[in-house]
N, C-alpha and C positions, 0 to 999 in steps of 0.2 A: 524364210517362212513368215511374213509378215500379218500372217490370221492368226499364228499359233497363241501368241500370248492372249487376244481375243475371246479366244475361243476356250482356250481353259478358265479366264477368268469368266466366262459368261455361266461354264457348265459349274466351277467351283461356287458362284452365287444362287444356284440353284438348289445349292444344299440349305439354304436358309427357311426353302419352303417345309423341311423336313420338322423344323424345330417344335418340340411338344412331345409328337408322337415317338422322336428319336433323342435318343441323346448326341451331343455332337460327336462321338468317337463311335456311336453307328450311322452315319452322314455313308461313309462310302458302300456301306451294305447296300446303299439305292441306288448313288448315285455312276459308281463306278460300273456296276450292270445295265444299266439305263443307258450310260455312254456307248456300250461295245454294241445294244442292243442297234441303236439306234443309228451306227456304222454300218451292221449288217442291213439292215432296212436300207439305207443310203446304199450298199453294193452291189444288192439284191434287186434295186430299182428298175434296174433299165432291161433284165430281162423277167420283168413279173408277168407279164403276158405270157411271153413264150412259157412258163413253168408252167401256168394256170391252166393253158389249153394242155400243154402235156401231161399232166393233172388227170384233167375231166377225160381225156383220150383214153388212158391206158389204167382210170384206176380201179376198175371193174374185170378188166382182161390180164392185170400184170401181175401177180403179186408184189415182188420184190423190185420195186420202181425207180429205186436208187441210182444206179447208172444213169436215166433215162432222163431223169429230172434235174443229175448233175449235170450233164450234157445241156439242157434247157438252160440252166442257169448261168451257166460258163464259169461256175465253180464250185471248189471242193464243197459247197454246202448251201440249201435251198430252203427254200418257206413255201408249201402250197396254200397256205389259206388266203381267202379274199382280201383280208384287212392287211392293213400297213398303219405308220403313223398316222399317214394325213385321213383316211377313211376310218380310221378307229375313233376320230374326235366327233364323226358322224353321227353318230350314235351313242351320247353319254349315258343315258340311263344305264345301259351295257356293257360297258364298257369294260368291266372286270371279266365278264364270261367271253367278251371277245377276246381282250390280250390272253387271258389265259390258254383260251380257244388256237390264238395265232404263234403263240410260244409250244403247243402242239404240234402242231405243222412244221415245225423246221425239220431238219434231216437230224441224225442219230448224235454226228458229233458236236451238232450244237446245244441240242438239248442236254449231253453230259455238263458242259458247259455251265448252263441256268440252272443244272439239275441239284440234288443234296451232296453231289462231293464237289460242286462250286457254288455256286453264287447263292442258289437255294431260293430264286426270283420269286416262286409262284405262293411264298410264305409272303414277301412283301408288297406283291400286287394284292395281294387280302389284306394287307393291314393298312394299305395305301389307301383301299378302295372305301373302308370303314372309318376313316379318318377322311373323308371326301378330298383325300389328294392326289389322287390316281389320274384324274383328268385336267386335274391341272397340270401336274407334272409332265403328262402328254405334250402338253400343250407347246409346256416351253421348250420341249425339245423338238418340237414339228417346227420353231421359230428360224430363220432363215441363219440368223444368228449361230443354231448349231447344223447347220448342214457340212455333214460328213461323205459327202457324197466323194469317189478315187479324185473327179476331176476338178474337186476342188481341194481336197486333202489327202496326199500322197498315203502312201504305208508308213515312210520314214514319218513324216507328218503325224500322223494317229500314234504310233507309238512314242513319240516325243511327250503328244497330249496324256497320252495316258500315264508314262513317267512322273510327269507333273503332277498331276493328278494323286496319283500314288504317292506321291512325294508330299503332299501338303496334306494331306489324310494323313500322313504316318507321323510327320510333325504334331500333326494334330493331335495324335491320341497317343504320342509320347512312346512311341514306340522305340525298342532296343537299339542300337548300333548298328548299322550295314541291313539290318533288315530288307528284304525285297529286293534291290534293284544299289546297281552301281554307278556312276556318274560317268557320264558316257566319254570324258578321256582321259577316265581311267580303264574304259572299254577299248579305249583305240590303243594305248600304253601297251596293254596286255596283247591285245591282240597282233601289234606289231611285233614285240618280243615273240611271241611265237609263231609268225609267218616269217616275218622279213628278212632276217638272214638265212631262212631257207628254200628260199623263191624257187631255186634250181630244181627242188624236188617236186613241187606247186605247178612248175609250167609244163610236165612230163604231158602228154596225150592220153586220153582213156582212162582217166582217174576218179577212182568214187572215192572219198574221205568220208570219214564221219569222224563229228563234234560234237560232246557229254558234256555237259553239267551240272553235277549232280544237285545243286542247289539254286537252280535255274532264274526263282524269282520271276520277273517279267518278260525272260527271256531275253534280254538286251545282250550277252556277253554271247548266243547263239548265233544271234543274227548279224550283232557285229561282227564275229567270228567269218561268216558265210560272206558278208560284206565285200570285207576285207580280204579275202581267198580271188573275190571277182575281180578284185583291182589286177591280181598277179595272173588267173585263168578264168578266162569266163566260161570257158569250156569245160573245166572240172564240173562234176556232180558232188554236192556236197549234201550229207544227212544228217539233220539234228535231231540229238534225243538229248531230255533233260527233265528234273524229278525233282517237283516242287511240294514242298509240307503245308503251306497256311491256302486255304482254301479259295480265298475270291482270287489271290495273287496267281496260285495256278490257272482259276479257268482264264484270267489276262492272259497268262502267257498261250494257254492252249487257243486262245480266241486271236491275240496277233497271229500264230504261226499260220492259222486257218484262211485271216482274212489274206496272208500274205504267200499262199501257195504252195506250202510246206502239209508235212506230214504228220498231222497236231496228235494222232495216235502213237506218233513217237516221244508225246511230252505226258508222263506221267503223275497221279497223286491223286489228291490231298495222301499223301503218304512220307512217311521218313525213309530217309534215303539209310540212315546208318541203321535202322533196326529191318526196314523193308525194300532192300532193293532190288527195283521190277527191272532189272539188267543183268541176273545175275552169271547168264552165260556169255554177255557179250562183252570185247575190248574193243578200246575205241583208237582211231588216229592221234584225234586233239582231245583236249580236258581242259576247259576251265572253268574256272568258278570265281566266285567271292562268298564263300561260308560265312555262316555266321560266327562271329569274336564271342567267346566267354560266355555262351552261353552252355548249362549243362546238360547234359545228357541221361539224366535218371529216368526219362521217359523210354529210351532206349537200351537199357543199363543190360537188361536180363538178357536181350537179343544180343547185346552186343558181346557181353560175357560168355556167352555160347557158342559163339561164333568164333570167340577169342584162344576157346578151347581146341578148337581142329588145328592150331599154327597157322603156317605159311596157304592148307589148303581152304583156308577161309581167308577173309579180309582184314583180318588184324591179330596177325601173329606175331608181329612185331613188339606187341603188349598194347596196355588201356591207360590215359591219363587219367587223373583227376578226374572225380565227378563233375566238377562246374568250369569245364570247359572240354569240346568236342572239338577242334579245331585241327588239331595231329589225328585225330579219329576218320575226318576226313581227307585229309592228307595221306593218309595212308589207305584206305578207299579208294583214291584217283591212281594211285599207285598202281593198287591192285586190279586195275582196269586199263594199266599198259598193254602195249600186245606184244605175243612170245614169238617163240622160233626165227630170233632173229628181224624182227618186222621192228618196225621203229613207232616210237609214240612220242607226244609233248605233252606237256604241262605246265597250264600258268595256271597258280593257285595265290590269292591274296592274303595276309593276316595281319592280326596285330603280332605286339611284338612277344608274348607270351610263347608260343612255338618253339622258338631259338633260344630262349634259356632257362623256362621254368623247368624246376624237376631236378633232381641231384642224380646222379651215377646206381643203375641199379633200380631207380624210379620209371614209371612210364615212361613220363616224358622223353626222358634221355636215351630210353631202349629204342623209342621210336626215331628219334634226329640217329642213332647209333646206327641204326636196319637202315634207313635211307642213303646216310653219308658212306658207307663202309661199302652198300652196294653199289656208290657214285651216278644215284640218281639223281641229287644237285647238282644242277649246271649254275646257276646263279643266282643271289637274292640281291634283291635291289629295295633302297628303304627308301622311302617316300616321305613328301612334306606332311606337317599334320594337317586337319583342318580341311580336309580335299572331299570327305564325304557329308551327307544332308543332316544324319543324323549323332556322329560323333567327331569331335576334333583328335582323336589319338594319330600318333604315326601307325604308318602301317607299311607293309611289306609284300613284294611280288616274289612267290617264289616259282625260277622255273626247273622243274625236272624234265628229265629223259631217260630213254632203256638205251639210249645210243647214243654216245657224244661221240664227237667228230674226235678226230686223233688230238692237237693240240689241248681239247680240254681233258680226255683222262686223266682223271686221278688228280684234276683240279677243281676249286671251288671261286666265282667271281663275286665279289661284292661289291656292291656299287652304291655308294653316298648320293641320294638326290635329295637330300632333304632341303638344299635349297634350291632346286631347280622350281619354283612356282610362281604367282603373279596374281597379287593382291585382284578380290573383284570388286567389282565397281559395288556390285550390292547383293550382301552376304544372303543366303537362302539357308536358314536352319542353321546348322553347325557349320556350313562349308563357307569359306570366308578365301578359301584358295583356290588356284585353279591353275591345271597345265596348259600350257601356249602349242597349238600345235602347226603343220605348217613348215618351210624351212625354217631352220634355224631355232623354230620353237623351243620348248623343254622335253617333248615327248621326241624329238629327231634327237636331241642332243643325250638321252638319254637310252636309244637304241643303240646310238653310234657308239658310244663305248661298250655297249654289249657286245655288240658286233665288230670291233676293233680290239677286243679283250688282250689290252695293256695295261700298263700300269700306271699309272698318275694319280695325284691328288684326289679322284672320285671313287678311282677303279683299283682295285688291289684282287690279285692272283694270289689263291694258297693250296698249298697240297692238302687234301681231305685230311691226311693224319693233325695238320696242325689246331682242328680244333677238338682234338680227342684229349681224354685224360686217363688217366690210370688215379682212382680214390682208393687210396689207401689206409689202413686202421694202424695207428699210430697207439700202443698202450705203455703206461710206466709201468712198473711196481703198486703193490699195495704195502705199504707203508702206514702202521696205526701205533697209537700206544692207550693204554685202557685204563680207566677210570672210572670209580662208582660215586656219584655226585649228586648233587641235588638235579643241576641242568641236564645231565646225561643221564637220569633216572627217566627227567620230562619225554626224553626223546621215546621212550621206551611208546607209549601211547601212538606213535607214528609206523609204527611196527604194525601189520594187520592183525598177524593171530593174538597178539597181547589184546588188541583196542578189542576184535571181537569176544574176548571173553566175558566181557559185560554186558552185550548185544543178547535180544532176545526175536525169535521169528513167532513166538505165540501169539496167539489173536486174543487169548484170554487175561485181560488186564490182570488179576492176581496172578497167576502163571507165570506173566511177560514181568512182573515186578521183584517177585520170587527169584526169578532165573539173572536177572540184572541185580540183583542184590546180592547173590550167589558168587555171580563173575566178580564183581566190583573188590569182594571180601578178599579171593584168590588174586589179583589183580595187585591187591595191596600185602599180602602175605609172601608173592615173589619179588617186589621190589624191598620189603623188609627182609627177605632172606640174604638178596644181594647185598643189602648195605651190612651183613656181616662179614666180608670181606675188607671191608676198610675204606681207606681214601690214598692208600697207597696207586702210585702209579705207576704200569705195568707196560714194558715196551717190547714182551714179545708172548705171542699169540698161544701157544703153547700153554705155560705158564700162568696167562689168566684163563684159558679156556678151562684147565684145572682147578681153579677157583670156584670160576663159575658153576660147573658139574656137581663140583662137592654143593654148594650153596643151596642149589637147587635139586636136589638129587631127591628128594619127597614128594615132589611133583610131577615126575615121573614124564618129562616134556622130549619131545619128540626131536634128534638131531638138529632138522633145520630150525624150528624153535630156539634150540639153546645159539645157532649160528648167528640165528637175527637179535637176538640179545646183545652179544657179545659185539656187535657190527651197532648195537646203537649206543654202546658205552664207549666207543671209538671215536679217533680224530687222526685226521692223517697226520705224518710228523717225521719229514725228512733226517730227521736223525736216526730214526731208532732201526733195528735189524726189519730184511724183507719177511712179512710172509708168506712160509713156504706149503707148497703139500707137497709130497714124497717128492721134497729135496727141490722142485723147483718151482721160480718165483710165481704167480698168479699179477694177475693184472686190477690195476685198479679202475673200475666202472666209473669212477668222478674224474678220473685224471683223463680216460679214453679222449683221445685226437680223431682227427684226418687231415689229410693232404692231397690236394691234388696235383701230380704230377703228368706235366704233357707226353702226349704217347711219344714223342722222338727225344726225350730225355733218359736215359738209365736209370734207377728208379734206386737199386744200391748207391750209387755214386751222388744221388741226390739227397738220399736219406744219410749218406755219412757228412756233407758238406751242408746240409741245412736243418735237419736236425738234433745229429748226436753232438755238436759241442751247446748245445742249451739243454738239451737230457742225455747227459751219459749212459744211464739206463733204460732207455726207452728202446723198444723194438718195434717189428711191423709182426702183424697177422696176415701173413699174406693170402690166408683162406677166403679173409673177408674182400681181396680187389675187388672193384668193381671199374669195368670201363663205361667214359662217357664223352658227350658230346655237345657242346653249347657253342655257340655263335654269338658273339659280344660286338656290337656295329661300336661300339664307343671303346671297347678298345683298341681296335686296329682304323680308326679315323678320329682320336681322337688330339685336339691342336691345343697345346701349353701354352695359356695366356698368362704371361707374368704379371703377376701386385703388382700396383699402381708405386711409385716411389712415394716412402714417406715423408719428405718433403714435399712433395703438392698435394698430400693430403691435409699434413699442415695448415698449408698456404690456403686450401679448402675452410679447412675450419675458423680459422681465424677471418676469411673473407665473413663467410656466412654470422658470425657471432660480433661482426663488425656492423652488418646490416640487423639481426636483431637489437641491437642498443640503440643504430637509428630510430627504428620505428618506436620503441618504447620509450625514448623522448621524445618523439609525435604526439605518442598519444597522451604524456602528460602535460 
């Protein structure tokens, strides 16, 4: 593509006419609709005649003229007004009544397009036109320089430009992690992962597929999907649907599908996919995405907690993570948009590395990796170099699911180390400083091949789904105290709530509120001088002092748990003294409380008597409280023991180096 760089830099320099009326982090509000506009005019060229006369022909006799004009056009979408670029510069006085005039005239799905749930144009050809930039800006894009015309710039071509585009706008105004759009081989990565070892079902005859992504962006992971299906059947039918949130990013993506022949009514938004989704009767073949990393989900909270409440017959019955991050939220979403009775689906889903092991046993997180693994819809995660995307350097991870693994992978999980499969780039763009080789032999081949060869070597390791389960178990001792009435365990007494509120007042009335706090303060002090008529004797079973206590306090007329929390802050644990009991048996101490996790293919008795009871002979499990769970640790099961350096050449280090600092500093004297 030897215009491509050209051409973005000519359209990215034209954001500079912007400056004043825009701040640079609204540059793509103009410029990015200006560009798509400015394609359709270039595609729209060569049958503008034909539309015009079929126009003036039938627009008096037809009502509904759609078909007729699309036909005229020779495609899904048309413009009948007279102007175009080059004759809108005709007439500058005008200029704003015409564009506005000609952005009328298009057919239905483009106007969604420029309309208020995209681009929102016809607000910035009025502030263009009042800022006297409107015809300038025509101008430079009528310039030969941007001619977007097919036969000079392909579809793959214009959606490159517009990547780009998209990509130095989002650097620009400092936008999130993965935002938008994925770097396109880590589009071929995923996409090969989910075609290529299963060509055989790809080249069947009379096949419609369809491919989701619920977080579609620019649509690049659609069409490479659709791409890449052509290389194995050209004769497949393939249908993309996909459901994008940030506004101008959706009408790109609905504006390539349109320019590119596809069915831009199946790409839906400005809408969220996890609170609002416009799919919610269909399952699809393929799924994939690149969600967004860490970010939360409070905007969605309510819907999705609603949702959460029906189970399994909603989309996230599996449970909810964390508020500030939606990433399992969607992962289980793509899930729930498998297809049933038997029919097969795939799944490539990208993340970081939070997914796989934020979240303890019992928590979201882990209910959700729990519902996934248990139902063996992980076929593999593959971990990737860091540094591969525009806008963050993190690692990040391809996970693939399925509702059907083939026989050898049931009830298996594949992992695959690619963190060093990548190749420094000549010149880093944003955060990305890496990049996969593709091609034989590349890192994206070498990186299918083990997938598709699932053995076991140095990258690739085979596990049964149980091995990354656990069983968390509640580990409690004894409560163990002995009791004393002292100055510092007097102090503690204020840590106590119902003592500290006795001297608290909720009156709004200052005499009232001082009254009522000088009231408490006095009782306050009257029960800890009662207590200190017990002594300074030290008391080692609970009993014994609790009857101390009672007597002590017995005029104050305080209420059971009152006298409990007293008694609990005159305390200190103290492995000597007897347990406390109630009716005869031990209770547990809430400061001494443990856990343990034990993996699900270990006996969980036979571990607690070999690794816990000879360091607490007394300690027991609650086995009320287990809880199962499930993490994925890529640094445990690849992780390579590099032994300390010998202390002898570190030595020899030192003394080198403090050999050359004495040189220099007799230099310098």
């Amino acid at each position: 593509m030897s215009n491509f760089q050209e051409k973005v830099s000519f359209i990215w320099d034209l954001a500079d006419l912007l400056w004043g009326p825009y701040k640079r982090n609204e540059y793509q509000k103009v410029i990015l609709p200006f560009t798509i506009l400015k394609r359709f005019d270039c595609v729209l060229s060569d049958t503008k005649k034909n539309v015009l006369e079929t126009y003036k022909k039938y627009k008096d006799t037809i009502e509904n003229k759609e078909h007729l004009l699309m036909n005229a056009s020779k495609q899904d979408f048309y413009n009948y007004s007279k102007y175009d670029f080059k004759t809108l510069l005709e007439d500058p006085e005008h200029i704003e009544q015409n564009l506005l005039h000609y952005m009328d005239c298009f057919s239905k799905n483009v106007q969604d397009i420029f309309g208020e749930s995209g681009f929102n144009i016809k607000i910035h050809i009025t502030k263009l036109a009042k800022n006297e930039l409107l015809f300038l800006l025509i101008k430079k894009f009528s310039e030969s320089k941007v001619d977007l015309h097919p036969d000079i710039v392909s579809n793959y071509e214009m959606g490159t430009i517009f990547e780009e585009l998209v990509r130095k706008f989002s650097e620009q105004s400092n936008e999130e992690a993965g935002d938008h759009f994925t770097p396109r081989e880590i589009v071929e990565l995923m996409t090969h992962l989910m075609f290529e070892v299963h060509k055989d079902e790809i080249r069947q005859k009379n096949l419609i597929k369809t491919v989701y992504d619920p977080a579609c962006g620019t649509g690049g992971m659609l069409t490479g999907s659709k791409n890449y299906i052509a290389t194995i059947n050209k004769e497949m039918e393939v249908a993309l649907f996909g459901q994008e949130l940030n506004e101008e990013i959706y009408a790109i993506c609905k504006a390539d599908m349109l320019m590119k022949g596809e069915d831009s009514d199946k790409i839906k938004g400005p809408l969220s996919t996890l609170s609002k989704d416009q799919f919610p009767n269909l399952k699809f073949d393929y799924i994939i995405s690149n969600p967004p990393y860490g970010k939360k989900w409070e905007m969605d909270q309510e819907a999705v907690e609603k949702e959460a409440k029906l189970g399994y017959e909603g989309r996230f019955g599996a449970g909810t993570p964390r508020i500030n991050d939606g990433q399992l939220l969607f992962l289980q979403h793509m899930a729930s948009k498998m297809k049933v009775n038997g029919e097969k689906s795939r799944i490539a889903a990208i993340t970081n590395g939070s997914p796989l092991f934020t979240g303890d046993a019992g928590g979201g997180e882990s209910d959700i990796r729990t519902w996934m693994i248990e139902n063996d819809y992980v076929e593999a995660i593959i971990a990737l170099p860091n540094q591969l995307f525009y806008n963050t350097g993190i690692y990040t991870y391809i996970w693939i699911l399925t509702n059907k693994k083939s026989t050898e992978r049931v009830g298996k999980i594949q992992l695959i180390n690619a963190t060093s499969f990548s190749k420094k780039m000549r010149k880093s763009l944003g955060n990305k400083r890496n990049e996969l080789s593709s091609g034989k032999d590349g890192h994206i081949e070498k990186i299918v091949q083990l997938y598709a060869d699932f053995k076991l070597n140095i990258h690739s390791k085979i596990f049964d789904k149980k091995e990354f389960g656990y069983t968390k178990i509640i580990v409690e001792r004894p409560l163990q105290l002995n009791f004393i009435v002292n100055d510092e365990r007097l102090e503690n007494l204020y840590s106590v709530s119902t003592f500290a509120k006795l001297s608290e007042s909720k009156s709004k009335n200052p005499k009232e509120k001082l009254e009522e706090e000088t009231k408490g303060k006095y009782k306050q002090d009257a029960i800890i001088n009662a207590l200190k008529t017990i002594g300074h004797e030290t008391y080692k079973n609970w009993d014994k002092f609790e009857e101390k206590v009672k007597k002590a306090l017995k005029e104050f007329g305080l209420a059971p748990n009152f006298i409990n929390a007293i008694i609990m802050a005159l305390s200190e644990h103290d492995d000597s003294v007897e347990y406390v009991l109630v009716k005869g048996k031990k209770i547990a101490d809430s400061n001494l409380r443990d856990s343990e996790k034990i993996p699900l293919k270990q006996d969980i008795e036979e571990y607690f008597k070999k690794e816990v009871i000879p360091y607490y002979p007394d300690a027991w499990m609650d086995r009320s409280k287990d809880n199962i769970g499930y993490e994925v640790n890529f640094n445990k099961y690849f992780y390579k023991y590099t032994p300390p350096r010998l202390l002898e050449d570190i030595e020899k280090d030192i003394a080198h180096i403090t050999t050359e600092i004495q040189k220099l500093l007799k230099e310098d004297l």
